[in-house]
C-alpha positions as CSV (number, residue, x, y, z in Angstrom):
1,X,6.5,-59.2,-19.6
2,X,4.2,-58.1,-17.3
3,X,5.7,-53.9,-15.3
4,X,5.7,-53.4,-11.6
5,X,2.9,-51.5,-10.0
6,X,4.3,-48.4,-8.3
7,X,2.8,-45.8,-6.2
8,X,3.5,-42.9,-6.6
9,X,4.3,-40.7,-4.2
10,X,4.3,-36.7,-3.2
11,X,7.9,-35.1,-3.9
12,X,8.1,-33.8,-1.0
13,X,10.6,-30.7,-1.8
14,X,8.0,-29.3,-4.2
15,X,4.7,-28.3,-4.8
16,X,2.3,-26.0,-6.8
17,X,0.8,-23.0,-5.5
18,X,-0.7,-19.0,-6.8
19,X,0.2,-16.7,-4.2
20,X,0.9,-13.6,-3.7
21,X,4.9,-13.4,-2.3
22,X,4.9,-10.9,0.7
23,X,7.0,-8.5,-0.7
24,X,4.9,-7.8,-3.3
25,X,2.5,-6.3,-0.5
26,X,3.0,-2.5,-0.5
27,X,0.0,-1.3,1.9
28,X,2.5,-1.3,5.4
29,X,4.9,0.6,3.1
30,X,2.2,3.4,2.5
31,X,0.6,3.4,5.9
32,X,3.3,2.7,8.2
33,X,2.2,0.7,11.2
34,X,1.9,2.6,14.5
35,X,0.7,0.6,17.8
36,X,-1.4,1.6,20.1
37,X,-2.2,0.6,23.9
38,X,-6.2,0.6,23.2
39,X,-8.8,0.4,21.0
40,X,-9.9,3.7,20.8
41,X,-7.2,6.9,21.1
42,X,-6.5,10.2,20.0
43,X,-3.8,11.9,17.6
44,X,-2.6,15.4,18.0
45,X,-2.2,17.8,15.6
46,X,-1.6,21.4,14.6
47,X,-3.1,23.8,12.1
48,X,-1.9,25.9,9.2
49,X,-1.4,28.4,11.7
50,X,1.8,28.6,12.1
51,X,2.2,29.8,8.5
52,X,0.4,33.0,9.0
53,X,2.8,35.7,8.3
54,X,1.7,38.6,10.9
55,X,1.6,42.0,9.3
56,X,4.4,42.6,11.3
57,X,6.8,42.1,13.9
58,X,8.3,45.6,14.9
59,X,7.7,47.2,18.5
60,X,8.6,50.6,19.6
61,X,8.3,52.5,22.5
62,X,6.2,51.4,25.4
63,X,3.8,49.1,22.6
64,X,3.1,45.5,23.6
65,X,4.7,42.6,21.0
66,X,1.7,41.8,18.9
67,X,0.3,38.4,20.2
68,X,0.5,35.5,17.6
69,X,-0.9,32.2,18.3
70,X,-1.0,28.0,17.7
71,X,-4.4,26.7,16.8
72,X,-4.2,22.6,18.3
73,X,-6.7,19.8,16.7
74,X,-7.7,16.2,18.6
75,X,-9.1,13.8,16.9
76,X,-10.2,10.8,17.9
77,X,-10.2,7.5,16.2
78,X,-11.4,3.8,17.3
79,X,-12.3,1.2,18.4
80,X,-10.3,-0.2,16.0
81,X,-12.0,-2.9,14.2
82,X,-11.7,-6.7,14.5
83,X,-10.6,-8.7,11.5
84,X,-11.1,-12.4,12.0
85,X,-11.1,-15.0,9.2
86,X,-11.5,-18.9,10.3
87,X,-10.9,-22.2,8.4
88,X,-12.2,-25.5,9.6
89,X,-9.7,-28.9,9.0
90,X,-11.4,-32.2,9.1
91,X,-9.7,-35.2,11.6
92,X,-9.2,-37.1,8.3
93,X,-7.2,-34.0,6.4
94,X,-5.1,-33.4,9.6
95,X,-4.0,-37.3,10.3
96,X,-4.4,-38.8,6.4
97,X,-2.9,-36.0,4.6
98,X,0.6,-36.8,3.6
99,X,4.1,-34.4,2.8
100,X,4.1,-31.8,1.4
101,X,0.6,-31.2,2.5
102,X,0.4,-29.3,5.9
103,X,-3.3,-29.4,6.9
104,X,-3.4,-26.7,9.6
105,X,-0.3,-25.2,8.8
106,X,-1.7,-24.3,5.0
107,X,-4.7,-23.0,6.5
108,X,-2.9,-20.6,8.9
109,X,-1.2,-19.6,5.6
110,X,-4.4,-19.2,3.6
111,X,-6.0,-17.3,5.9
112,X,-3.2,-14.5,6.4
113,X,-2.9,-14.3,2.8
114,X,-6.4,-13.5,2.6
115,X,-6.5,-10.8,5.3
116,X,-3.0,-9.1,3.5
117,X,-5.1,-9.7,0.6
118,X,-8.2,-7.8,2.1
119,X,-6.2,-4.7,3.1
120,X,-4.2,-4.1,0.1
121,X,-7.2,-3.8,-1.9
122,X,-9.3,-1.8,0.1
123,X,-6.3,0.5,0.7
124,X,-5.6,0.2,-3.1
125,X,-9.4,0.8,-3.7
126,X,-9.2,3.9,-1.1
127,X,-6.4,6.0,-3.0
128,X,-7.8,5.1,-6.6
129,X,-10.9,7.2,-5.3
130,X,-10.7,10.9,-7.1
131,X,-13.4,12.3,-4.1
132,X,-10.7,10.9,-1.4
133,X,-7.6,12.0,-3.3
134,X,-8.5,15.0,-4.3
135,X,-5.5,16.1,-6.1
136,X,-5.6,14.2,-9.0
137,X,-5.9,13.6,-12.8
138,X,-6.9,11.2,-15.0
139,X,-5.0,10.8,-18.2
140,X,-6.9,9.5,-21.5
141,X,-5.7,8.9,-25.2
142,X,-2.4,10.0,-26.3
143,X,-2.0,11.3,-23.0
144,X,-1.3,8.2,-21.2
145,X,1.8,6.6,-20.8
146,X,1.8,3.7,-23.0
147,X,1.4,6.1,-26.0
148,X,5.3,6.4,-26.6
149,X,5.0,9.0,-29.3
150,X,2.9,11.4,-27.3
151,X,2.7,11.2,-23.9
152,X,4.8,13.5,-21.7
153,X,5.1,11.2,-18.3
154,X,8.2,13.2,-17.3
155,X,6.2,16.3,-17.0
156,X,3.3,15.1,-15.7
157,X,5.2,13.7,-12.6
158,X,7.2,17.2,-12.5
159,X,3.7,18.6,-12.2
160,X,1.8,16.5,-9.2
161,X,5.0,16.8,-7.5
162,X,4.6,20.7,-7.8
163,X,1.3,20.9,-6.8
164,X,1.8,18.6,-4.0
165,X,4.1,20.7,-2.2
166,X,1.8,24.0,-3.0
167,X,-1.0,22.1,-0.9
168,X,1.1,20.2,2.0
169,X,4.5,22.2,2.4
170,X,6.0,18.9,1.9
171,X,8.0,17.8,-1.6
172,X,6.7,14.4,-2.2
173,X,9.6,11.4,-1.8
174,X,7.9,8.4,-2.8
175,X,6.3,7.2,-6.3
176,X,3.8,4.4,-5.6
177,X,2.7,2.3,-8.9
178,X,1.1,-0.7,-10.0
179,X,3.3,-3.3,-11.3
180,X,1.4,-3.0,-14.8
181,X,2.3,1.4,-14.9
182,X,5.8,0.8,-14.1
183,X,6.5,-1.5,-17.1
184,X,5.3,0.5,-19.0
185,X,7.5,3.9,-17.4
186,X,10.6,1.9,-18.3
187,X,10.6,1.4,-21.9
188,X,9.2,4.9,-22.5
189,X,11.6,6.8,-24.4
190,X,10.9,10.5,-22.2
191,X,12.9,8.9,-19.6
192,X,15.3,6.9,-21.7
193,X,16.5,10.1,-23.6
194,X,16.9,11.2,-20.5
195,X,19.7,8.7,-19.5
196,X,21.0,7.8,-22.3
197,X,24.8,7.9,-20.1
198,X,23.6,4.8,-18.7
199,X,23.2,2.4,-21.2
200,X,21.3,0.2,-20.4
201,X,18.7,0.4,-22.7
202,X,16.3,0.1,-19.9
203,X,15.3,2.4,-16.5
204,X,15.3,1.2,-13.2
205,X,14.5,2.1,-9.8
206,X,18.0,3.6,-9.3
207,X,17.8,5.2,-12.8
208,X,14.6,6.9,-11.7
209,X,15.4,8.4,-8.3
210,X,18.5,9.7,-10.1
211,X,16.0,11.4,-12.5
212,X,13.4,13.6,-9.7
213,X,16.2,13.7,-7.0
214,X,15.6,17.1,-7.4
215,X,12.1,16.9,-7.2
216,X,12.4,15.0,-3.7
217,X,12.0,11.3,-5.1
218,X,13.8,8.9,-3.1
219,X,11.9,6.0,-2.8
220,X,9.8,4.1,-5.2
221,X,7.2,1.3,-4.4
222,X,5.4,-1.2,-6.6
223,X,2.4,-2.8,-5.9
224,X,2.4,-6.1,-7.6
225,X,-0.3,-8.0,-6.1
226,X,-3.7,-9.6,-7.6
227,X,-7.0,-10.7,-7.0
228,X,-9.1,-13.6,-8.5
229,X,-12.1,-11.6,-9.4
230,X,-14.1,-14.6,-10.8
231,X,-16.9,-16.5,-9.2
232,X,-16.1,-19.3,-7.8
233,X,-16.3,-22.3,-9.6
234,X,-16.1,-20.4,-12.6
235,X,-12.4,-19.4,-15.0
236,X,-10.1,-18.1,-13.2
237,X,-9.4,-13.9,-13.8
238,X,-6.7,-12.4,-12.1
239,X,-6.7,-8.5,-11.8
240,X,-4.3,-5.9,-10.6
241,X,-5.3,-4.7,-6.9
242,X,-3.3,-1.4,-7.9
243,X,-4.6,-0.9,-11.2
244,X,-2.9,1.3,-14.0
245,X,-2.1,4.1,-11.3
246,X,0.5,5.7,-9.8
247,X,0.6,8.2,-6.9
248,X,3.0,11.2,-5.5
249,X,3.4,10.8,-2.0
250,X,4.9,12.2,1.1
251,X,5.8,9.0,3.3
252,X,7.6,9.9,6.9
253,X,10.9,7.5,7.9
254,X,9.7,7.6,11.0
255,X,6.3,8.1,12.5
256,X,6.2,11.1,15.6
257,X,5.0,14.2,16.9
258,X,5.1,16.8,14.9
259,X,5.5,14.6,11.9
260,X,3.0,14.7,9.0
261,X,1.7,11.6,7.2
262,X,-0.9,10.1,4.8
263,X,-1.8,8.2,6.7
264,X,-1.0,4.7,8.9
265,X,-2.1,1.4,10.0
266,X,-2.8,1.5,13.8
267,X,-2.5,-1.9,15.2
268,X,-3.8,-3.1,18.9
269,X,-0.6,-4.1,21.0
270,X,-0.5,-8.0,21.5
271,X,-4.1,-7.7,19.2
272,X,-3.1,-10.7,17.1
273,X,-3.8,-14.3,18.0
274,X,-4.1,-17.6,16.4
275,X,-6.6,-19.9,18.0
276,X,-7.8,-23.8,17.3
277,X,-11.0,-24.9,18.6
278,X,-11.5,-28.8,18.2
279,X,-15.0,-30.0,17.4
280,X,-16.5,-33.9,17.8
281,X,-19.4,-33.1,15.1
282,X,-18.3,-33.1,12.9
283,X,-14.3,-34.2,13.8
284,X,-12.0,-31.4,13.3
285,X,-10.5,-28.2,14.5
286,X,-11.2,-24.9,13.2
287,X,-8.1,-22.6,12.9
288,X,-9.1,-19.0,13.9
289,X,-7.1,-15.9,13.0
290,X,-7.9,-12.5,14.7
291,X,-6.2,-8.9,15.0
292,X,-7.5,-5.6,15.9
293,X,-6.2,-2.6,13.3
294,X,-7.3,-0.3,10.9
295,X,-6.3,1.7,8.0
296,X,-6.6,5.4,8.9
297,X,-5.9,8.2,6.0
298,X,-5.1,11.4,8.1
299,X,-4.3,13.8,5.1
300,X,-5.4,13.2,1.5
301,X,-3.2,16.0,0.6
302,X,0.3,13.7,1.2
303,X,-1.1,12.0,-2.1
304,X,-0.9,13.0,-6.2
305,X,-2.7,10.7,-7.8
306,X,-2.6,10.6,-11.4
307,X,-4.8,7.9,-12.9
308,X,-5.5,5.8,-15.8
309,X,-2.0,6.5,-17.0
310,X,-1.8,3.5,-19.4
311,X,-4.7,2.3,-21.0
């Protein structure tokens, strides 16, 4: 008995795709974002003056107070580069292509994940840089983390957040790490001993900020994102954009004056557009996306970097 011929169709409720979800981005979370009205401006700061101690601060008689001053730094920064990436539909993908499928729509989508894509690794690539971050070490052999028996992560945080706030006044409040050096933190058996009253068996986020509270840790961030290193066309390798680091950092709620920072993103007011251009020859439209920012690292000296710490 001879079976019907079907054809099939799209399930339109579901569909396959390797993305990067937009909370595993970190690099807004490490450079806030700060707007600006143009593409070239200034940013005000103040020395290490201030901390000077006078030899001292007693006046008798008819003597004149002893004169203490602010030194004052302007530096400028801009034009702010653009960053543009473009996709060009065909007439046939737009008006033949069926449910799920979202011709323009994906392409928008592609392209932004691209650009998030761009930043976080260059940002990544940035504070991974021992001549940039100059407070730093790199851990090697029984040192690093994923030698359980051995390695003394515990202390080494204790340590960069020490000599953080020797170089910057500030205590750092944020730990930044890859996805791939947190997994390894929270099996490791120096923290575990250390809270044992929770039972879990397991450290978390919570679990850890509990642990350097009184080393200023209240926020941790983990960079989970990755990149397709291989050529295209040949198999597929995907690799951490964070790689096996983690950082000490000093991280401001709230950008201001008188406010010190690693650094931010400074993003052109109304900077961003999406534009489609439609073309005869051949037929099609080709989706632009454009905004005007940069990533600007203001003081290294916000960041601990301690690197290579699993192998």
């Amino acid at each position: 008995m001879s079976q019907p011929a079907y054809i099939d169709q799209h399930l339109t409720g579901i569909s396959n795709a390797f993305m990067n979800d937009d909370e595993d981005f970190i690099a807004e979370r490490v450079f806030p974002v700060v707007k600006v009205p143009k593409k070239t401006f200034k940013v005000a700061g103040y020395t290490k003056e201030s901390l000077r101690i006078p030899s001292s601060s007693v006046r008798t008689g008819e003597a004149k107070a002893r004169r203490v001053s602010l030194g004052r730094t302007e530096d400028d920064y801009g034009p702010l580069h653009e960053h543009s990436l473009s996709d060009f539909v065909t007439h046939d993908d737009m008006t033949m292509t069926d449910d799920p499928y979202d011709a323009l729509g994906d392409a928008v989508e592609n392209i932004m994940q691209k650009l998030m894509l761009i930043d976080e690794k260059d940002l990544a690539t940035t504070l991974q840089n021992t001549s940039i971050i100059t407070n730093n070490v790199t851990l090697a052999g029984t040192d690093q983390w994923s030698d359980y028996t051995n390695s003394t992560p515990f202390e080494d945080i204790k340590t960069a957040a020490i000599a953080m706030k020797a170089s910057t006044l500030k205590i750092p409040n944020t730990l930044i790490t890859s996805w791939e050096a947190w997994i390894q933190m929270v099996d490791h058996p120096d923290f575990l001993d250390r809270i044992k009253w929770s039972q879990t068996g397991v450290m978390t986020e919570a679990d850890f900020i509990k642990l350097f509270a009184p080393y200023g840790i209240k926020n941790v961030i983990i960079g989970k994102v990755s990149e397709n290193t291989a050529v295209e066309g040949q198999t597929d390798s995907l690799s951490a954009v964070w790689g096996k680091n983690v950082w000490l950092a000093y991280i401001t709620d709230k950008p201001g004056r008188k406010t010190i920072n690693g650094g931010y993103k400074f993003v052109l007011e109304e900077g961003r557009e999406a534009t489609r251009e439609a073309f005869n020859n051949p037929r099609g439209e080709e989706v632009l996306v454009r905004d005007y920012y940069d990533y600007e690292l203001l003081n290294a000296d916000c960041f601990y970097l301690i690197k290579n710490v699993v192998a």
